[in-house]
C-alpha positions, 0 to 999 in steps of 0.5 A, a space after each residue: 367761905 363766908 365766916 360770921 363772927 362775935 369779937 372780931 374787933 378783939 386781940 385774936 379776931 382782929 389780927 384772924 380777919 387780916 390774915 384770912 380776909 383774902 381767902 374768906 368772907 367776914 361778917 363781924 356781929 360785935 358791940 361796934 357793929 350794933 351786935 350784942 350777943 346777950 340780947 337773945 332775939 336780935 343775936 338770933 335774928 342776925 345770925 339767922 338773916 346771914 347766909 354765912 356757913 359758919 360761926 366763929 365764936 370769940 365774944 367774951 369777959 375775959 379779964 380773969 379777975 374782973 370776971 372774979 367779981 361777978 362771981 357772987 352775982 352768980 348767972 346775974 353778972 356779967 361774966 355768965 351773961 357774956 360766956 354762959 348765956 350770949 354763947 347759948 344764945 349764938 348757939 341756938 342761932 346756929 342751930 336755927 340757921 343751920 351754921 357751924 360753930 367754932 368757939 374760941 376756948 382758953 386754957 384756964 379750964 384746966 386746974 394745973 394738977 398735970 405736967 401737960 394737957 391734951 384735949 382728951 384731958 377733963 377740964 376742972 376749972 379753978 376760976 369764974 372765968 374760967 367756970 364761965 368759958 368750960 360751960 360754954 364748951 359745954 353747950 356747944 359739944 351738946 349742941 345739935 351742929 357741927 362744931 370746933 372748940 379751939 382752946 388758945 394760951 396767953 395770944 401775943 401779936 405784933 400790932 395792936 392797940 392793946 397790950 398783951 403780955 409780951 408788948 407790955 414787957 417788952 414796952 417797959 424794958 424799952 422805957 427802961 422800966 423794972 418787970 418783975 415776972 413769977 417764976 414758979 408760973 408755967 403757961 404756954 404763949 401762943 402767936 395769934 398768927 398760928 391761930 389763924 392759920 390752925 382755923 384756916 386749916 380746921 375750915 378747910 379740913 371740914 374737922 370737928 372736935 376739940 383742938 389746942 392751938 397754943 404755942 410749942 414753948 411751955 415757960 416761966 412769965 420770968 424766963 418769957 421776960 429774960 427771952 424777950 430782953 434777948 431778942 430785942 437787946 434791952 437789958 434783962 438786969 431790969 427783970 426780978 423774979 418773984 412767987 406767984 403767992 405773991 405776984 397773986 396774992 387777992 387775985 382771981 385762983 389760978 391754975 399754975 401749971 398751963 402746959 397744953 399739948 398741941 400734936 393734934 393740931 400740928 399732924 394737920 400742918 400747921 406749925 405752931 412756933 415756939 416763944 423764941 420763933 414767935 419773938 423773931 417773927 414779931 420784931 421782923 413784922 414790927 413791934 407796936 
C-alpha cells in the first residue's frame, strides 16, 4: 500500500516509517520535503499528483502552550492555520484525489470530567490547542471520504532526536538531576511503536471510524517517574511531588483526568502495552 504523509519527520510519523517502510510505501509531503499544507493550491496539487490511496495526517502546532498564545489572533495564528486550515486544505486534497484519510488526533479533546473516555464520548476541549485539533476531527468526519481519526496520549519511543516526556525524566535522573512531577495529573503514556502497529491493522482491516490508540496504564507524571527510576535503577529519592495548580500555574487550561479507553482497538489484536511494558521494551531497544 502506498501511504502519503504530512509530518512524518515527527516524533510519531518518523518512528511509523521505520517499522511499516517494509511492508508499505511512503511519500513524505512535510516542510523538508518542500511541502507545506497551509498553502492551500501547492498542498492539493501534491496530493492530487500522488498515486498514493491513502493520507496519513500527522502535520500539526502541537505545543499546548504555544498554541495558547495564538489564541487572540483567532483563525489568524498559527495554531488554526496549522490544525484547522492545512487539515481542511489535505482534506479536500483527498477528496479530489480520491484517497483515505486517516488523521492523528489527541487526547486533549476531552475536558477531564470522566473517570475514563471512549470514543463514543463527546470531546469538549479546554485548550486552543486542543479546540484546534477537534475541529480538525470534525472536517475530516464530514468529509465526502472514508476516514480514520486515531487519537494517541503522551507518544514515547526509544530514539529520537527530541525528547519526549519519559527520555527527558529519564535523561535527568541519569544526569543526577531533581524532577518534580504532578501528582494529581492522570494521562495515559503510549509506546509510539503500538501506534504503528494499530495503523497497520486499521489499514489492513480497511476500518473506519474513530479509534484510541493510547496505552493500557492510566497514571500520575509522578508515579511514570518513580516507574521510570525502577526499571532503570536510577535513584527515585530525586523524584518530588508537586500540584498541578502549581506545576501549571499561567500555563495553557488543561484537562487533568486523561484516562482514555482503548478496547476497541485491542479487539482488533493489536496489544497496546502498559508503562511498565513500554519502559522494558525501550531499555531493551536502547535508550536515546
Amino acid at each position: 500500500m502506498k501511504i502519503l504523509g504530512t509530518g512524518l519527520d515527527g516524533l510519531v510519523g518518523s518512528r511509523i516509517i521505520e517499522l511499516l517502510s517494509g511492508k508499505h510505501e511512503f511519500e513524505n509531503l512535510s516542510l523538508s520535503t518542500g511541502a507545506d499544507i497551509t498553502d492551500r493550491n501547492a498542498i492539493l496539487q501534491k496530493i492530487k499528483n500522488s498515486d498514493a490511496q491513502i493520507m496519513l495526517h500527522l502535520a500539526a502546532k502541537t505545543d499546548v502552550d504555544g498554541c495558547e498564545l495564538d489564541k487572540p489572533l483567532g483563525e489568524k495564528g498559527d495554531a488554526w492555520k496549522i490544525n484547522v486550515f492545512g487539515t481542511q486544505n489535505v482534506v479536500d486534497g483527498c477528496s479530489e484525489s480520491n484517497k483515505k484519510i486517516i488523521y492523528i488526533s489527541t487526547d486533549f479533546v476531552f475536558d477531564g470530567t470522566k473517570e475514563a473516555y471512549s470514543e463514543e464520548d463527546a470531546p469538549n476541549p479546554l485548550s486552543w490547542y486542543a479546540k484546534t485539533k477537534y475541529e480538525g476531527e470534525k472536517i475530516v468526519q464530514t468529509s465526502k471520504i472514508p476516514w480514520i481519526i486515531v487519537r494517541i496520549a503522551s507518544p514515547y519511543r526509544a530514539v529520537f532526536k527530541k525528547l519526549d516526556f519519559t527520555r527527558a525524566i529519564l535523561k535527568r535522573l541519569q544526569e543526577g538531576l531533581s524532577v518534580v512531577a504532578v501528582k494529581d495529573h492522570i494521562f495515559t503514556p503510549t509506546f509510539i511503536d503500538d501506534i504503528a502497529l494499530a495503523i497497520d491493522v486499521l489499514i489492513a482491516d480497511n476500518l473506519q471510524g474513530i479509534f484510541h490508540a493510547v496505552g493500557s496504564q492510566s497514571l500520575t507524571p509522578f508515579a511514570a517517574s518513580i516507574l521510570i527510576a525502577k526499571e532503570f535503577s536510577l535513584d527515585s529519592s530525586k523524584i518530588t511531588e508537586t500540584r498541578r495548580a502549581e506545576f501549571f500555574n499561567n500555563r495553557a487550561p488543561r484537562s487533568f483526568q486523561l484516562a482514555l479507553k482503548n478496547d476497541k482497538i485491542q479487539r482488533l489484536g493489536v496489544k497496546m502495552k502498559t508503562f511498565e511494558e513500554g519502559l522494558r521494551e525501550i531499555k531493551k531497544q536502547g535508550i536515546i
